[in-house]
Every structure is written in C-alpha cells, then in structure tokens.
C-alpha positions in Angstrom: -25.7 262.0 -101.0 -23.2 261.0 -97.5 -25.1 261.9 -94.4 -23.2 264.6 -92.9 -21.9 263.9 -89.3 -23.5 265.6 -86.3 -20.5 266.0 -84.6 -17.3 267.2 -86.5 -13.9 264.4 -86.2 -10.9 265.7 -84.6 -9.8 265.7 -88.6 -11.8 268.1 -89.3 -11.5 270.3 -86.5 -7.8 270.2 -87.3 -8.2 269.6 -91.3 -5.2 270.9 -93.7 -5.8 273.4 -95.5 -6.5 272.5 -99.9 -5.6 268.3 -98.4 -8.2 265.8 -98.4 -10.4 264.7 -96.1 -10.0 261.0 -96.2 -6.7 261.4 -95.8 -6.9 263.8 -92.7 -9.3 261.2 -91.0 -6.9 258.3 -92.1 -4.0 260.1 -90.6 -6.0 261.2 -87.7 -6.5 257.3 -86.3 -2.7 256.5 -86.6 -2.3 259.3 -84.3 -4.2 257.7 -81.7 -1.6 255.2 -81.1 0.9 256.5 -78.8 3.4 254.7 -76.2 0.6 254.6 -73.3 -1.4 253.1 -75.3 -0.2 251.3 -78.8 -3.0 248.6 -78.9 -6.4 250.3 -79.0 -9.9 248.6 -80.0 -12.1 249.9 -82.7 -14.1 251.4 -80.7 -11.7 253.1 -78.7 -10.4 254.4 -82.3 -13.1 255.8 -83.3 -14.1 257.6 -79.6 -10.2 259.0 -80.0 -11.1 260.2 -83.4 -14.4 261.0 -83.4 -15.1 258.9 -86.6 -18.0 257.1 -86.8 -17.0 253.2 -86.3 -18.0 252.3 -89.9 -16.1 255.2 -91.4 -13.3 253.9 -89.1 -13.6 250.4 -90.0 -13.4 251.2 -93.6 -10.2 253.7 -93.1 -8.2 251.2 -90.6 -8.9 248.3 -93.6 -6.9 250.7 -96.0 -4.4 251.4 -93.4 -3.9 247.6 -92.6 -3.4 246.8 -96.7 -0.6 249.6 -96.6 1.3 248.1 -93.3 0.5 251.3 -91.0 -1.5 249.4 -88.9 -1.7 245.3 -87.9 -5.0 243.7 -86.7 -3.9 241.6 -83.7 -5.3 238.0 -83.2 -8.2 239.7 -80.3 -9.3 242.2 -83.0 -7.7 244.9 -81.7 -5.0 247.0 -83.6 -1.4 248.3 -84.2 1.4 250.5 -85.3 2.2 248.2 -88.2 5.4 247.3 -89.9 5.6 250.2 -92.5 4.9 252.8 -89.6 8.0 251.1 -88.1 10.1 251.8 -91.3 8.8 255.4 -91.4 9.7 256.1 -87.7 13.7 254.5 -88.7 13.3 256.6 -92.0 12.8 259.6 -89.4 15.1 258.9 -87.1 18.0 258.9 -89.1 17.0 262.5 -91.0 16.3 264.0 -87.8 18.0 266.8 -86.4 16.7 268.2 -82.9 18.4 271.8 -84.2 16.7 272.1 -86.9 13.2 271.4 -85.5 14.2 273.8 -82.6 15.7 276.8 -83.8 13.1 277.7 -86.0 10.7 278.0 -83.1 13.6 279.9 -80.8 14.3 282.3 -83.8 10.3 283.2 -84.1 9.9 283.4 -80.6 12.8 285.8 -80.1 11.6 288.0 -83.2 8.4 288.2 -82.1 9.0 288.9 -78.1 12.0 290.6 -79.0 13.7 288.9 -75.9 15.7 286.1 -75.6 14.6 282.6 -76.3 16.6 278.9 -75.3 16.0 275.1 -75.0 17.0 273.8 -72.0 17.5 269.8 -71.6 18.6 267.8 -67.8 22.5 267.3 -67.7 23.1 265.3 -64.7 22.5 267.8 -61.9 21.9 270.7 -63.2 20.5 272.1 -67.0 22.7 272.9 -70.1 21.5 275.5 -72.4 21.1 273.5 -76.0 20.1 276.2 -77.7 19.6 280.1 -77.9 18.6 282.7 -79.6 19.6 286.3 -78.3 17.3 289.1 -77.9 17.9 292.1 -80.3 18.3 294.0 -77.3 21.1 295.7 -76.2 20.3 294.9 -72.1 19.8 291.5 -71.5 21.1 288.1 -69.8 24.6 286.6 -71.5 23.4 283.1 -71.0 25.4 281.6 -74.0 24.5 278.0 -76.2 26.6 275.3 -73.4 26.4 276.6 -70.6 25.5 275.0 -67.2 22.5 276.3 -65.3 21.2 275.2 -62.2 18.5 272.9 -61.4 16.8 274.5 -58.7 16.7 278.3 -59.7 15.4 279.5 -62.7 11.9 278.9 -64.5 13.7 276.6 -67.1 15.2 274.8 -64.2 12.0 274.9 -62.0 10.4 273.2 -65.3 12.7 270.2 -65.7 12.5 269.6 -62.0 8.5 269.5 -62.1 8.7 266.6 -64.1 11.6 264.8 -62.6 10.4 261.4 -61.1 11.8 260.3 -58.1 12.7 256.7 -57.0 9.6 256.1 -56.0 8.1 257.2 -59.3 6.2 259.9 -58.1 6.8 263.1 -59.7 7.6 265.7 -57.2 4.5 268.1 -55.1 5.4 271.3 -54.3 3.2 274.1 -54.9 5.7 275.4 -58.2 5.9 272.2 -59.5 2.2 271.4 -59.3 1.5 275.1 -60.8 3.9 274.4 -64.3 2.3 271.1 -64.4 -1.1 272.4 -63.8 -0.7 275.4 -66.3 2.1 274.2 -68.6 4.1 277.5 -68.1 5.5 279.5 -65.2 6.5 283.3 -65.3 9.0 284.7 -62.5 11.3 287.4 -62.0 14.5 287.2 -59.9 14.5 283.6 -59.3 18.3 282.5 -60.8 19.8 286.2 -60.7 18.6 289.4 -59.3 17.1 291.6 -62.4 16.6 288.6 -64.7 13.6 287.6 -65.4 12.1 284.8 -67.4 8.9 282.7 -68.7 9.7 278.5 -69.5 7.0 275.7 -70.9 7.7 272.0 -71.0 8.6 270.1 -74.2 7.6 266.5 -74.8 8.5 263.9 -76.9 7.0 261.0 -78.9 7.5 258.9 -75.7 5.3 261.3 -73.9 8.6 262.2 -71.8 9.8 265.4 -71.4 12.1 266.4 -74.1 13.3 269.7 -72.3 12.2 273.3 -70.6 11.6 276.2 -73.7 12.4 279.4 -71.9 12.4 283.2 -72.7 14.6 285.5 -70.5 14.6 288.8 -70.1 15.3 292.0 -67.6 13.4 292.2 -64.3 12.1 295.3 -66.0 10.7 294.4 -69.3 8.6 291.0 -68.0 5.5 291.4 -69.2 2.7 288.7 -68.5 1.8 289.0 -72.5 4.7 287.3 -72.9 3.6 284.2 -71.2 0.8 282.7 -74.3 3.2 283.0 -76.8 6.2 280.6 -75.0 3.4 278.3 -74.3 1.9 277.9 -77.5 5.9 277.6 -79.1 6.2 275.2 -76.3 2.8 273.2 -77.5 3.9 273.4 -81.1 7.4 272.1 -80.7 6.0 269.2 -78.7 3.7 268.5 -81.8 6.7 268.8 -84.0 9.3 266.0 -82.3 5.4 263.8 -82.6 4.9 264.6 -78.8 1.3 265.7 -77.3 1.3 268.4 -74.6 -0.7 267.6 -71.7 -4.3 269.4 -71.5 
C-alpha cells in the first residue's frame, strides 16, 4: 500500500472534483513554468508543487514522452514543443469577451451594481467592457468610453502598475496600497456621488491585463462589496492563465 504524504501537494489542495489524481499532480508541475521562470530544476519542481522528487521525476518522464515538457542538456526542464502547439491552438480560439463577461455579468448579479473591464489606452483608460447595474440610479459609464487615468479606482489601478522609464513601478501611498492589497475601494474620486471598488487583472505574461471595477452611488458603497471584486479579479487572472500576486 503507497505511503501516504505528510504534507498534501498543491494538487491536492486544489484537486478537481470526480478527476484523477495523477493527472492533477501532472498538470500541477506544467503550471510551475511561467515567463519569470520557464527553465526550473527538479528540485525546484517539486518544492513549487509540493511533490515528492521521485513522484515528480516519474510524472515529468511522462510529460517529456508527450512533448509538454523538454529536458535541457544541464538536466533542467521546459515548456516542450506540444505545450507550444496547445498555447497556438489557444490563441487562435480565444476571445477576451467571452472569458470576461461571464465574470462581469456574475459580479453585477450578485452586487447588484455595476461591473466593467477597464484596459490602458494611451493616456487615459477605455471601458472594454460593462455590465449595468439593475438599478435604476447609477453611473452611465457606457462599453467605449474614455476614462481618465488619474481619477477613478479603475484608473488608480492601471496607474499602480504602470512602470516608468526607469522601470520602477510608481510609490505613492494609493499605488503601494492596491499593490499591497490587490483592491482599492473609494468614493468620490472621478465624480462627486460615484463611487467604486477595482482589482488588477493579469495575464499569462504576469503583466497586467487590465483594472476589474464595480461602480456604484456614493450612497450604496458598501465595504462587503470589496471580497467579491477581488476574488472575480483573482479568478479572471486564473482564467487568461495569469497568477495574481499574494
């Protein structure tokens, strides 16, 4: 009978639900890789996953017969070729409106306020997507509309992780709060008697994809409110293949 691990892998902390294990775990170490780091050691593996380097080993060998993953000449290993077809197989079937609205419609239904994507657009942000609030009173903000950069949580959000030419992203005190917290909550910051809650999106790249926000009057903002766009935020990052900072 399999010794059973002391310490459960990040597969099964996160297992699916009726899938298999091996699988889980198997899937688990090709999401190690990411663009910071796309080489990684077995050892590093297996302290990413929390697999056991011989239960590792064993996985990355079936991995490496499929093509997911390439053992470079030092030992070390790779996205491999087949990964490489399955990220062009993406690519061309995906559609950023259909991975977003989804989360904008649930977060509106279950806030019962208004919910958007924001993304950068030169100087200022443009409203990619919206979903209204059921609510008679609230902001007219439509889908394509310009929004300025410095006012606004949506706007404060894309600013917090704009680098400058230096590199260096920028250090005051709001900017250092989203990017400490992943969220900011303020009322009357673009207009008088709107208020609004925003939570940064990232991409496979690790960059920032855009700004989720929910808006709403001065006079319903309610701090319950800020949880839920964070958690949307954190599971449309995991969607587009993005991991939201801890």
């Amino acid at each position: 009978m399999p010794r059973k691990a002391a310490h459960a892998s990040l597969a099964d902390e996160h297992a699916a639900p009726g899938g298999a294990a091996a699988v889980d775990r198997a899937l688990s170490l090709l999401m190690a890789f990411d663009s910071a780091q796309p080489v990684l050691s077995l050892a590093e593996l297996a302290a990413r996953t929390r697999l056991h380097k011989s239960t590792a080993l064993r996985l990355l060998a079936s991995l490496e017969h499929a093509g997911l993953v390439q053992r470079l000449a030092d030992g070390r290993y790779a996205a491999g070729a087949a990964a490489i077809r399955l990220h062009a197989a993406h690519a061309a079937a995906f559609s950023l409106e259909a991975v977003v609205m989804p989360v904008l419609r649930q977060l509106a239904a279950h806030t019962r306020e208004s919910a958007a994507f924001h993304v950068r657009q030169n100087d200022a942000r443009l409203c990619l997507y919206r979903v209204d609030s059921p609510q008679p009173i609230r902001d007219h903000i439509r889908a394509g509309d310009l929004l300025p950069l410095k006012h606004g949580v949506g706007g404060r959000v894309i600013s917090a992780y704009a680098r400058r030419a230096s590199g260096a992203l920028p250090t005051d005190a709001t900017s250092l709060r989203i990017r400490r917290d992943g969220v900011i909550g303020l009322t009357d910051d673009r207009s008088e008697g709107v208020a609004g809650i925003s939570s940064p999106v990232f991409d496979a790249a690790g960059e920032l994809a855009g700004a989720l926000t929910l808006t709403m009057p001065t006079q319903r903002y309610t701090e319950t409110h800020v949880a839920p766009v964070r958690a949307a935020a954190v599971a449309l990052t995991t969607q587009l293949g993005g991991r939201f900072p801890a």
